[in-house]
C-alpha positions, 0 to 999 in steps of 0.5 A: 906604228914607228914615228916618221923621222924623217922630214921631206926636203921642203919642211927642212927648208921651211923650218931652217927659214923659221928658225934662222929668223927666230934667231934674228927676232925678226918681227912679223908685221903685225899680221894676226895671220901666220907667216908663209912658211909656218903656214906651209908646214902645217899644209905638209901635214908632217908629223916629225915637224913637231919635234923641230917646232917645240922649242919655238912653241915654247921660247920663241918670239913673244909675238910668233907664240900664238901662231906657232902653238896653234900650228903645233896643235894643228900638226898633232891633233889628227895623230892622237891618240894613234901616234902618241906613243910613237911620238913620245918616244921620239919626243925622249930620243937622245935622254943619255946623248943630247944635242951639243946645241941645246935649245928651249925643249932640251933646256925645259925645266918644272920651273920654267914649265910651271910658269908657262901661261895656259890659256887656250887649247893649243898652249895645254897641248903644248903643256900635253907634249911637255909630258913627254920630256926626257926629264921626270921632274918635267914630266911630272910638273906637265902632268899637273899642269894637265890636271883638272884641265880640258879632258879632251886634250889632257886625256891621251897624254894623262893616260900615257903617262899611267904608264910612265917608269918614274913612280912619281910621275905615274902615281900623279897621273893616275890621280889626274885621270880620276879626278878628270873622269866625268861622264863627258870624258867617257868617249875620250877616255875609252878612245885613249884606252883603245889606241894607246893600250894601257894594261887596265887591270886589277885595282886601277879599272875598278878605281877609275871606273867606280869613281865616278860611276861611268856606265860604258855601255852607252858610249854610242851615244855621246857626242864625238870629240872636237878639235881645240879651239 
């Protein structure tokens, strides 16, 4: 499925409000609730709003982050793991030609990244998304982050990056998704498989399969997956 690049005339508005006062570091009052416009973007429900809030995910003001991962978390959850895919290449366009203006996301280095404090669901999302950087050593560091973390959130973006270009970056992410494997993250796990169509064959199924001795014929009976808190 192609990735909707194109933002509605409203989002677009929102969105240049957002980061017309993130350049200005306005405060925002104190209120533990999001403001009136990062709240209507996550009303839109749009998809190509992701790539545009990244690099307030990441750098924003101190006092915006929780607010703006969790409306990141809010806008790309319902399209995992269907999307994904669409996503990520969206997320690398631009790799040979990127914007005259860089930003945090453009900028994004492992050692900006491996600092990147982890401590809700919505901030590892936001490491998942990393994953998808056109940079490998970002790619790379994102994918360790995602290890021996929340299955249910690292999963789709692990098993993508199984399939990744860079040797070091698909061999880590193996090793990720084994070390993951309980029967817990059985239901994400074939979830995943099946929307994301990873090539499973040969050695890697009987790898992962073995490794934790996951018996699939009774995935009807596990509990379906939750939002991130």
């Amino acid at each position: 499925m192609p990735f909707p690049k194109a933002l509605s005339p409203a989002a677009r508005d929102l969105l240049d409000t957002l980061h017309r006062r993130a350049a200005a570091r306005r405060p925002w009052g104190g209120s533990a609730e999001p403001e009136p416009e990062l709240g209507a973007l996550v009303a839109t429900g749009e998809l190509a709003v992701v790539p545009e809030l990244l690099p307030l995910a990441l750098a924003g003001p101190l006092e915006w982050l929780p607010d703006v991962r969790a409306a990141l978390a809010a806008l790309t959850w319902p399209a995992l793991p269907d999307l994904l895919p669409a996503l990520d290449a969206r997320l690398r366009e631009g790799y040979l030609a990127p914007p005259a203006s860089h930003n945090s996301w453009w900028d994004l280095t492992p050692a900006s990244l491996g600092h990147l404090a982890v401590e809700t669901d919505h901030d590892l999302l936001l490491v998942g998304l990393c994953a998808s950087h056109p940079n490998g050593h970002v790619r790379e560091q994102a994918v360790v982050r995602l290890a021996h973390s929340n299955p249910d959130v690292a999963l789709p973006f692990l098993l993508l990056r199984v399939n990744d270009w860079v040797p070091a970056v698909r061999l880590r992410a193996r090793t990720a998704v084994v070390a993951l494997l309980l029967p817990a993250a059985a239901a994400a796990l074939v979830r995943c498989h099946c929307s994301i169509g990873l090539p499973w064959h040969g050695g890697w199924r009987t790898t992962i399969c073995s490794s934790r001795s996951i018996r699939f014929s009774g995935i009807q009976t596990l509990e379906p997956r939750s939002r991130p808190a």
